[in-house]
N, C-alpha and C positions, 0 to 999 in steps of 0.2 A: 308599231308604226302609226298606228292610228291615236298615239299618245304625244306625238314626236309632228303629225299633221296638221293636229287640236281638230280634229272631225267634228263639224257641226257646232265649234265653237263659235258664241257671239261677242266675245273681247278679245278688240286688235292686240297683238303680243306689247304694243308701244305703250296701252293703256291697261294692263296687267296690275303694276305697281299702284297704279292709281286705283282700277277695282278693289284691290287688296286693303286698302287703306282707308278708302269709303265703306268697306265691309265691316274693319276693326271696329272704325268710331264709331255703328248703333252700340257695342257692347260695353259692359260695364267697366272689365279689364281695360280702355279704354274712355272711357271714364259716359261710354252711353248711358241710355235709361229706357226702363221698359218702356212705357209708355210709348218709345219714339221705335220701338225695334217692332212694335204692334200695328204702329199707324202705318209705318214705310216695310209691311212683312213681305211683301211681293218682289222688293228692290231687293231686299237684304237676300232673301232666300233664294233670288234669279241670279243675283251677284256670287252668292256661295257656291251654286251648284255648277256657274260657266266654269269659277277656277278649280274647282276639284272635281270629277265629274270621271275625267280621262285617271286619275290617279287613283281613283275609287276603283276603275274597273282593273285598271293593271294591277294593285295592290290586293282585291277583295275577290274580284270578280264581276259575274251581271247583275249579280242581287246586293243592295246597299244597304242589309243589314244584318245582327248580331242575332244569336241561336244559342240554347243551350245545349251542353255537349255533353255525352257520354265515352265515357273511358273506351278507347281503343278506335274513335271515331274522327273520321278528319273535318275539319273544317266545313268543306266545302258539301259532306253527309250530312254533318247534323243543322246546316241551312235548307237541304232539301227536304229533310224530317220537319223540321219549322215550319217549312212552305206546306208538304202534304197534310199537314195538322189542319188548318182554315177549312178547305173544303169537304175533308171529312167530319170538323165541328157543323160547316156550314147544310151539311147532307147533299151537296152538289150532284145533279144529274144529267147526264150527256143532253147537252144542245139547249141548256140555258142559257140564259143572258146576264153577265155576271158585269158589275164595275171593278177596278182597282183604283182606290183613291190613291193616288200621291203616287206614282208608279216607277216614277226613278227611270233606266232604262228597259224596264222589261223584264228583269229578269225571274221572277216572283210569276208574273203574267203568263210568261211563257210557261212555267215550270208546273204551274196551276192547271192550265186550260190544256196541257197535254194531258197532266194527271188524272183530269176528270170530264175532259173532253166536253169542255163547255166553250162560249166564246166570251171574251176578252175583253173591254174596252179599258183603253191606261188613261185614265186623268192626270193629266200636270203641264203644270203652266211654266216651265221649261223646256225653250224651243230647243235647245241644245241636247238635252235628253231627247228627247223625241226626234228628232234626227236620228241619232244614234239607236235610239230603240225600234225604230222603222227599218233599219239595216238589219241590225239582230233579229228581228219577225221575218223578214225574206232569207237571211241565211237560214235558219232554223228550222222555215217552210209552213210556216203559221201566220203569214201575211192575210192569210182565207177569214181564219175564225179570231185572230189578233188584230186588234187597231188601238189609235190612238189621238187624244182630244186633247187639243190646246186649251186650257180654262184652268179660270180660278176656283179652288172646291167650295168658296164661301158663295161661289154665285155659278152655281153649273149650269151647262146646257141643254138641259134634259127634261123632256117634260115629267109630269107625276107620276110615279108609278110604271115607271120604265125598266129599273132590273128585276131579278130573281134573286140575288145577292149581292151584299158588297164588302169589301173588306179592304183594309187598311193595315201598310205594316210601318210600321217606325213614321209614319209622314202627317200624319193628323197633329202629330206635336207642332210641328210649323202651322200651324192656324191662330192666329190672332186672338180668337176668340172660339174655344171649346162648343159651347152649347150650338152657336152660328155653324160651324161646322156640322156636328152630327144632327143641328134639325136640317138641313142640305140633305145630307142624306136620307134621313129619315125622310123625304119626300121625295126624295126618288125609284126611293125600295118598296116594291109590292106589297102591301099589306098583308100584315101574317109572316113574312119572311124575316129572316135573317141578317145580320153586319155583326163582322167579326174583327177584329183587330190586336196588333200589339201594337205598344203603345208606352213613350217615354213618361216617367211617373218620378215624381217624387215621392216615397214613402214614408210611414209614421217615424221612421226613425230620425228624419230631417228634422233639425232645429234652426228655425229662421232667423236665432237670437246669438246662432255660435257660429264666428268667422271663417272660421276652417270650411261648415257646410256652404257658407254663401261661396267664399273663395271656386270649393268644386262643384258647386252648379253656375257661377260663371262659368267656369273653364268648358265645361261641357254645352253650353251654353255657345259661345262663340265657335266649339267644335264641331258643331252640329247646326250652325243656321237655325238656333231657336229665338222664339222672339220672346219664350219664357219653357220653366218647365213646373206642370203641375202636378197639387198634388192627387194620390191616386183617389182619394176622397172626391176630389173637384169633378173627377174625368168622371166617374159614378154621378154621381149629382148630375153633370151637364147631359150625361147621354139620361135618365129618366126624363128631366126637363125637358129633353128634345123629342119625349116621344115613346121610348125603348125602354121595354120590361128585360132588366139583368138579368141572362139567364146562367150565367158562370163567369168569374172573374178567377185570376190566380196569378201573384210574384210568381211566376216562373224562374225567376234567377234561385230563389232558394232553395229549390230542390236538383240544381242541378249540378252532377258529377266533377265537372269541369268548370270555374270559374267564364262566365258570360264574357271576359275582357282578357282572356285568356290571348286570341291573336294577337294584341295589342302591347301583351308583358314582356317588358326587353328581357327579362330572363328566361324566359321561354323560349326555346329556339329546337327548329326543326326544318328539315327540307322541304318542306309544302310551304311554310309558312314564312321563307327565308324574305322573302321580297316585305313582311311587315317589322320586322325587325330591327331594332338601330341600324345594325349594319345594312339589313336592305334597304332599307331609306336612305343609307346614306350613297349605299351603289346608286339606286335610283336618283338621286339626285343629281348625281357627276353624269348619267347617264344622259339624263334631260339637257344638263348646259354642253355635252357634249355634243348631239342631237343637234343643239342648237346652233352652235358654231358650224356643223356639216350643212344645216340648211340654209346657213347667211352663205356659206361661201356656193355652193351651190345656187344660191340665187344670182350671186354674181357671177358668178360661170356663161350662167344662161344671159343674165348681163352683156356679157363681153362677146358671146357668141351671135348674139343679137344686132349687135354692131357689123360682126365681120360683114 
């Protein structure tokens, strides 16, 4: 229902088509250029996340993003084994004051700050998220030690030295400019402490020379509101730059049991995971214009009633 009401969306249903279409053109597929998907990150990335937001959570769930999985493990396990990794890398202890950069709706936030009984703040500069993740923190019942901050992470609100920790999961890719980003943080984290993150990467295997690799980092690229993706050399470099002694790095996709993109493989199919699959999408789909036509005619319902 709350897919079907667009809760806490900021794009009228009549301007849809058009967000859709001012989104394609920053990308390359499209015949964008970095450069312009860097300068306008804040459009692109607020325009991505109004139209898909409510399909992430119906299709994914609360946390919007990808884990790796062990054999006999569902989905929605091996993201919470994901999530309890951070603050047991980070040593979290009850009743600090912890950031999430990039925080999506909450779902990572919540599942954190219960796990280690710390409090919360969610940075992101999508109001539409945060509606919806202010919802999910009063259902949940973690409105107390959970909150949430409207801001851009390249320019935060926060004075120096205000958390105990911070971490970042899949969302620091959306930043214009890497080192800008983590020295932000790097000046708002306590001296001595910790930032932790995953984080989208390009690896040695990439060749910037061979079509095929440009082709699927476009794709991924427009699939994910990036305004580039770097490589994991870069993301090293920028975080020293900014400040931070590495104290463990690791492709996590290569050691794990279960393909990272596993939900996503139309040959893969399974009852949990039935709604990400061709055929789910494509239920899901019919379901949305069907949805949709109930709530035109219901509006004119109320329409007609309104008259009587």
């Amino acid at each position: 229902m709350d897919l079907a009401s667009n809760l806490g969306g900021k794009i009228d249903k009549a301007e849809v088509l058009s967000a859709v279409q001012k989104y394609e053109k920053y990308h390359v597929c499209y015949g964008g250029q970095e450069e312009e998907r860097k300068a306008n990150y804040t459009d692109m990335v607020n325009k991505y996340y109004d139209l898909v937001t409510s399909f992430y959570e119906f299709g994914w769930g609360e946390s919007f993003h990808f884990a790796p999985r062990w054999k006999g493990e569902s989905l929605r396990e091996s993201i919470k084994r994901h999530e309890h990794f951070l603050p047991l890398q980070l040593g979290l202890k009850p009743g600090q004051k912890v950031l999430d950069v990039g925080c999506g709706i909450g779902g990572p936030l919540r599942e954190i700050s219960r796990f280690s009984s710390t409090s919360i703040t969610g940075l992101n500069n999508n109001e539409y998220q945060i509606t919806r993740g202010k919802e999910l923190n009063r259902i949940a019942g973690v409105d107390k030690t959970c909150n949430f901050v409207k801001a851009d992470f390249m320019k935060m609100p926060f004075p120096d030295n205000s958390f105990d920790a911070v971490y970042a999961i899949e969302a620091t890719c959306h930043a214009p400019d890497a080192y800008g980003c983590y020295k932000e943080i790097f000046r708002v984290l306590k001296p001595g402490q910790y930032f932790a993150a995953y984080e989208w990467c390009m690896t040695d295997s990439f060749d910037p020379q061979n079509p095929e690799h440009q082709k699927i980092k476009a794709e991924i690229e427009i699939g994910d509101g990036l305004p580039d993706i770097r490589l994991t050399a870069k993301c090293l470099e920028a975080l020293k730059q900014a400040g931070f002694e590495v104290i463990w790095e690791k492709d996590l996709a290569v050691d794990s049991p279960l393909p990272w993109y596993l939900p996503l493989d139309k040959s893969h199919f399974s009852l949990s995971s039935f709604r990400l699959t061709a055929v789910g999408r494509l239920f899901t789909k019919n379901m949305v214009l069907m949805l949709n036509i109930i709530s035109v005619n219901l509006f004119h319902l109320c329409i007609f009633w309104s008259w009587v």
